[in-house]
N, C-alpha and C positions, 0 to 999 in steps of 0.2 A: 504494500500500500504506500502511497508516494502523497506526500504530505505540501500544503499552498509553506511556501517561503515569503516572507515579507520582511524589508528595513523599515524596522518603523522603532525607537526605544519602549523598553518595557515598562508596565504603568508602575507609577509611584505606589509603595507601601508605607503610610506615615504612621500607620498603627503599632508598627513596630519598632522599638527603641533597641539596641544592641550595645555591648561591649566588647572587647576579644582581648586573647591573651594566648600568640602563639598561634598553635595551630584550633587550642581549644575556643571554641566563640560562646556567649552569654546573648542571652535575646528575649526582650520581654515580648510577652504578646497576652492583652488583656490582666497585665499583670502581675502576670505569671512565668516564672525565669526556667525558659528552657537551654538546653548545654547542649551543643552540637562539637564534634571531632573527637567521640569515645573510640577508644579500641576494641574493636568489637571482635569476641571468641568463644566458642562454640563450649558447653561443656557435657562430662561426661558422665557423671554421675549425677544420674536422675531422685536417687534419694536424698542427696547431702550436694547438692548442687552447690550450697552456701559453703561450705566447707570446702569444694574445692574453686572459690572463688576467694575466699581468705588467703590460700595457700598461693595462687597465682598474684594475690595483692602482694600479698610479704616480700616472695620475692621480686615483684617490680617496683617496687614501695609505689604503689598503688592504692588509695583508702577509699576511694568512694566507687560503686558500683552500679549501674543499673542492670535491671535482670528481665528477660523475656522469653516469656513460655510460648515458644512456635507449636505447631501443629506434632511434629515429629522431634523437637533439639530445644533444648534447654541453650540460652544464650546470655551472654555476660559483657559489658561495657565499661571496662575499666578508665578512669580516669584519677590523678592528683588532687586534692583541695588546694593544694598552694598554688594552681591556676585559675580558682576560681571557684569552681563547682563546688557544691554544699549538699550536703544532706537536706531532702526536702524540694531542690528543683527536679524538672522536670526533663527525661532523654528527650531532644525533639524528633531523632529519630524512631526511638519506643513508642512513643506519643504518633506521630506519622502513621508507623505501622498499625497500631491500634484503630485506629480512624480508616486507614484507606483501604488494610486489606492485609493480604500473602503474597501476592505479586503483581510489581509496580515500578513503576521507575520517575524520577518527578525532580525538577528544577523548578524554586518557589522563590520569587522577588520578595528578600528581606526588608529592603528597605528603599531610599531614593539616592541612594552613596549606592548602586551599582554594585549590589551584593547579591547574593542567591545562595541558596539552601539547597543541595543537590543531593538525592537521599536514594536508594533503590533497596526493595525488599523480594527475595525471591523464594518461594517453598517456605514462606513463613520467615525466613531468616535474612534479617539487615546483611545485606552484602559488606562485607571489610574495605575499608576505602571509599564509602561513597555515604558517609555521614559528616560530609563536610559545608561549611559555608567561605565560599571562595568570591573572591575581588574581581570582577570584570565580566562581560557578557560574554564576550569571547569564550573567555578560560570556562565560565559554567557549561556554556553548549559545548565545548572539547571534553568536557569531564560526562556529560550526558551521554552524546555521543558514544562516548569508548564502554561504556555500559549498554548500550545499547546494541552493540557489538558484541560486547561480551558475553550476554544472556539473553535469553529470551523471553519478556514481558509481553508477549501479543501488544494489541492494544492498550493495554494499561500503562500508556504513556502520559505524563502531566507536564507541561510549562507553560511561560508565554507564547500567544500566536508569534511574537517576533523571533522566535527561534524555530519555527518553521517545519518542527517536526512532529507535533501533536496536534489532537483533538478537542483534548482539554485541558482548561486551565485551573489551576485552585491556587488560591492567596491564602496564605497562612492564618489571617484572622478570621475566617471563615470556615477553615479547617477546625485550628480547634482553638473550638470553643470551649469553657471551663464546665461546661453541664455533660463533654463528650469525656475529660478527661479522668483516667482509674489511678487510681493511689501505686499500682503497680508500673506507673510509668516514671515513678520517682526516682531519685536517688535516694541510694544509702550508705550507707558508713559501713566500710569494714575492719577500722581498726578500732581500737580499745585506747584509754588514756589520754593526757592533759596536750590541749591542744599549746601551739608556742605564747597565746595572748595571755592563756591562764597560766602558765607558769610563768609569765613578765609578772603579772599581779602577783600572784604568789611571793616571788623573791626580794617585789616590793614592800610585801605588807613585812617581811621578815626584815626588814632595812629599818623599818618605822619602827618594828621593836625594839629593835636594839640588842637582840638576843647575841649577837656572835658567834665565837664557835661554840655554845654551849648551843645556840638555837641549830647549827650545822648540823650537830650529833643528833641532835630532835629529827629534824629533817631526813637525816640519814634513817635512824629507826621510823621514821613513819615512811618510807622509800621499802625498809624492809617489810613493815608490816603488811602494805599495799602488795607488796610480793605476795608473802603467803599466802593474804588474802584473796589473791589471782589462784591462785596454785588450789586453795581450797573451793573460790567456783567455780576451776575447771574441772576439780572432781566430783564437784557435784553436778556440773551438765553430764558430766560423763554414767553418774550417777543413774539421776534421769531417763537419760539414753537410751542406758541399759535395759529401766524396770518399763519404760515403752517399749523397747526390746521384746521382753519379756509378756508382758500384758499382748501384745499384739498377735504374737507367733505361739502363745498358749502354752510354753515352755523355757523349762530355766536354759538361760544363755550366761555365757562366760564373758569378762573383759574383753579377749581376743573378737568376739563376735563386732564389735563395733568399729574393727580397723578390716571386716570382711565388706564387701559392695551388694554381695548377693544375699545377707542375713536382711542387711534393710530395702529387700525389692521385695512385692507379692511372687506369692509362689505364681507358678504356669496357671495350676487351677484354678485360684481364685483372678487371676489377673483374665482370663478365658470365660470363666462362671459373671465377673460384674463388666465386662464388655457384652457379653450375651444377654443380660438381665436389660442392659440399657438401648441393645440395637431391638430388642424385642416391644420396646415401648415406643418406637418411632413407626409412626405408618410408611409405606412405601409411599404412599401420593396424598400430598397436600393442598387441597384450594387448586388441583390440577398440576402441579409442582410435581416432578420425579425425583424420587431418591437416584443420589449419579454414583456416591459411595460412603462409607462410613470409615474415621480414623480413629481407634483405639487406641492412648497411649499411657501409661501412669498418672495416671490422677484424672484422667477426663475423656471424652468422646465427641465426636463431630461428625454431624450428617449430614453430607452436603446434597441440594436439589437446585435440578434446573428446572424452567418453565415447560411445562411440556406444550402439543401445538394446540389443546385447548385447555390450556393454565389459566387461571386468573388472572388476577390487575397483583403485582407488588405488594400494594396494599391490600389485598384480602390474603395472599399470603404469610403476611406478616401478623394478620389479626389472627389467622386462624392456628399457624406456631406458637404465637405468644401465649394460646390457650392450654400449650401439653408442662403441665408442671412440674416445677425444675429447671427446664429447657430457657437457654439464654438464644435469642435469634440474632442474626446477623445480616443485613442485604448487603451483597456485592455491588461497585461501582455502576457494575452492566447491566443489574434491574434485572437479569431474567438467571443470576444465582443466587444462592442466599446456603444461609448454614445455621443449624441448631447445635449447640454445646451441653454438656451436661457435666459437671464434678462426677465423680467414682471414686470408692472410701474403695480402697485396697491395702489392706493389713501387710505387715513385713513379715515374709514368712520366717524370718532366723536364719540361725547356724544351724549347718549339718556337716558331717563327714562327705567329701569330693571322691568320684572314683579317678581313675589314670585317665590322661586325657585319652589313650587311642581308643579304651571301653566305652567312654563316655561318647566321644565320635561318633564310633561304630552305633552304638544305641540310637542315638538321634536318626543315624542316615537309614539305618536299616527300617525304622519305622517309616518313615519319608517312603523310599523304595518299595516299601512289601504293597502298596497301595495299585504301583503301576506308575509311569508316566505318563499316562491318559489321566489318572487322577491327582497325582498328587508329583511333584518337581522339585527335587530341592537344587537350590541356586547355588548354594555357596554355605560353608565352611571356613570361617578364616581366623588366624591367630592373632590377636588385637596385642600391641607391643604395653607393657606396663611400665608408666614413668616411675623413677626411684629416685628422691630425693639426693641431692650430693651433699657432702660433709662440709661445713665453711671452710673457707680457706684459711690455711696458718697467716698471723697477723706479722707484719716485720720485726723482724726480732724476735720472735719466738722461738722459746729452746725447746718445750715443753712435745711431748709426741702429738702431728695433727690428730684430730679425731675418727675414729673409724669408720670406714662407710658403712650406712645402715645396711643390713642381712637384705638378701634377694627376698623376695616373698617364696611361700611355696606353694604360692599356686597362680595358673597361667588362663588366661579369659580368651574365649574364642566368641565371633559374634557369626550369627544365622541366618539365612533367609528359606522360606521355602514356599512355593506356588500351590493350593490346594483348593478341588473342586469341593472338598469335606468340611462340612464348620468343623473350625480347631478345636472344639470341645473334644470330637472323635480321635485326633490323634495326642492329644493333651492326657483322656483318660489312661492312652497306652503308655503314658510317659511321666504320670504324677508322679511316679516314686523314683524318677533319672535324678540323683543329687547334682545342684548346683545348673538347674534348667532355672533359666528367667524369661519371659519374654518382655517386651519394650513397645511391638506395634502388631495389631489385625486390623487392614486394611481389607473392609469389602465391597468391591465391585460390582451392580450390577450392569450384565449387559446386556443392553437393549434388544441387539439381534436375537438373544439365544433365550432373552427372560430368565436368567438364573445367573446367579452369586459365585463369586470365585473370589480366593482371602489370599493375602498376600500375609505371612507369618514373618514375624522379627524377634530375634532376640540373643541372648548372653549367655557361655556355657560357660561355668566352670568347672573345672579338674585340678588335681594335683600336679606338677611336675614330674 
């Protein structure tokens, strides 16, 4: 599709006040301070997502975070505070994606200083690099462009007509508005302790007493105390952790269980048992609307329909989802999709004993296989690499021996796919007792031609070494 070109400048945005700092920019809109230029990074663990977004702050000394739950991927926006960003503003590409969709591509005139907001979202997830606001018309249609290039957003292109390569256009304060925006589009803090202002006060108020080194020594023991007193709530989340552990998987767990990934997933059955409970509560046809397929992934579901050729109006579709309870609706940009959400409590199944990974393999595949290739495919088998922390570096001048590297783990995570004409409940019952099965995603398809469902299976093996 070949899109009208015109020179003409792009219209002013006066509603938008901005600062920048770098590469990170600051931008009020209605208010409200959103942060555009995060590092946006995919994560991996779907239970403790938070946990391993602490661990990626420390080491980039990184504190503030934004987090977005795509359809399929857990995602993470790291940014500094000492650029600006605060706990409490708003990601404006989070905020973006929330508003316009899963897949998008969009240059949005910041302001009348010749700026833009260049953002693109694909399969749910902020593309890397293109959460930026850049100086010059130029440069934003060269950054548009090369995305556009790069992926593929159908139509779901956004800018001004003077850039000559879209349909439509959307201005930011029109976008979002503060009645569209979720709390989850926030920042937040991921480190702990006294920021530099409060320690200025601090050292001041000790100057005004007069205390000297008698007040130092003070200081020193309340330095120590705040220690322990760290060292004591860590073991009490850890505490915690556990007895939800515990409480959830209906059996006593060990310390060890909370440093495993696959103690805090749903087991296979129950993560199969509350995806079936909830694609069972969805009609196939809505107000004339078709179910096109449904996304199962930890913690939630989505059904996505299209208009069928005698569908309703948008809006009778919309009235008539907003009646199934529970159900969050959604309308796409393009008026003839839309999507229903639902939460799903899915308990952690625990710790258990792993078999060798080749038995564990073989179990999986064999079950896959004994179906037939006519019924049932498996894709792929593959060995997912495990990162291990390294040991700080020795400091200059030290005599003292470096510290040792932390122990390999003992055990190795493979991740799964497999194609099946069978609801996964059937091949799930043959497999509830495979130690260290997770699954992550049941994607169901139906298709049009044939009028019947095919599931697309995702998931996590563990084994021993």
């Amino acid at each position: 599709m070949k899109f009208p070109s015109r020179k003409m400048r792009p219209p002013e945005k006066k509603a938008v006040a901005a600062s920048e700092s770098s590469e990170i920019a600051i931008i009020t809109i209605h208010g409200k301070k959103f942060v555009s230029g995060l590092f946006w990074q995919p994560l991996s663990r779907a239970r403790a997502y938070m946990g391993e977004a602490r661990e990626l702050g420390k080491k980039h000394d990184w504190d503030i975070v934004a987090i977005r739950r795509g359809r399929a991927r857990i995602q993470a926006g790291f940014v500094s505070k000492d650029r600006g960003a605060l706990k409490g503003m708003y990601s404006l590409a989070a905020s973006l994606a929330g508003v316009l969709g899963d897949r998008w591509i969009g240059a949005f005139a910041v302001d009348d200083q010749d700026r833009y907001a260049v953002v693109a979202v694909h399969e749910g997830t902020i593309v890397p690099g293109f959460d930026r606001i850049v100086h010059g018309f130029e440069e934003a249609k060269q950054l548009l462009m090369h995305g556009i290039n790069l992926l593929d957003f159908g139509e779901n292109v956004f800018a001004p007509q003077a850039f000559g390569v879209a349909l439509q256009e959307h201005d930011l304060p029109s976008v979002l508005k503060p009645k569209l925006l979720r709390p989850e589009y926030k920042l937040k803090q991921l480190t702990f302790g006294l920021t530099k202002k409060e320690i200025g006060v601090l050292a001041v108020a000790l100057l005004i007493a007069g205390v000297g080194i008698f007040a130092y020594g003070k200081w020193a023991e309340h330095q120590e105390a705040q220690r322990i007193a760290e060292l004591q709530r860590q073991a009490e989340l850890r505490r915690r952790a556990l007895a939800l552990l515990e409480e959830q998987s209906r059996k006593k767990q060990t310390v060890k269980a909370l440093e495993h990934p696959w103690a805090h997933m749903p087991s296979a059955l129950a993560f199969t048992s509350a995806c079936k409970e909830a694609s069972a509560a969805t009609p196939l046809s809505i107000a004339g609307w078709v179910e096109r397929d449904s996304s199962c992934v930890a913690g939630s579901v989505v059904v996505a329909y299209v208009r069928g050729q005698k569908g309703a109006t948008v809006e009778a579709f919309h009235d008539a989802a907003s009646s199934l309870k529970d159900w969050r609706v959604a309308v796409l940009d393009s008026s003839i999709e839309a999507t229903i959400t639902r939460d799903l409590s899915m308990p952690a199944a625990g710790d258990e004993l792993l078999l060798d990974a080749s038995a564990a393999k073989m179990r999986l595949a064999s079950e896959v296989q004994g179906w037939g290739d006519d019924v049932a495919k498996l894709v792929s088998i593959v060995h997912r690499d495990i990162s291990v922390p390294k040991p700080p570096p020795a400091l200059p001048g030290q005599v003292t021996p470096a510290a040792p590297p932390p122990p390999e783990p003992t055990w190795q995570e493979f991740t799964f796919e497999f194609k099946t004409g069978l609801p996964p409940a059937r091949h799930v019952e043959r497999l509830k007792d495979l130690p260290g099965l997770r699954l992550t995603n049941i994607t169901a398809t139906l298709t049009q031609e044939e009028a019947k469902l095919e599931w697309t299976v995702k998931g996590d093996l563990y084994a021993n070494r």
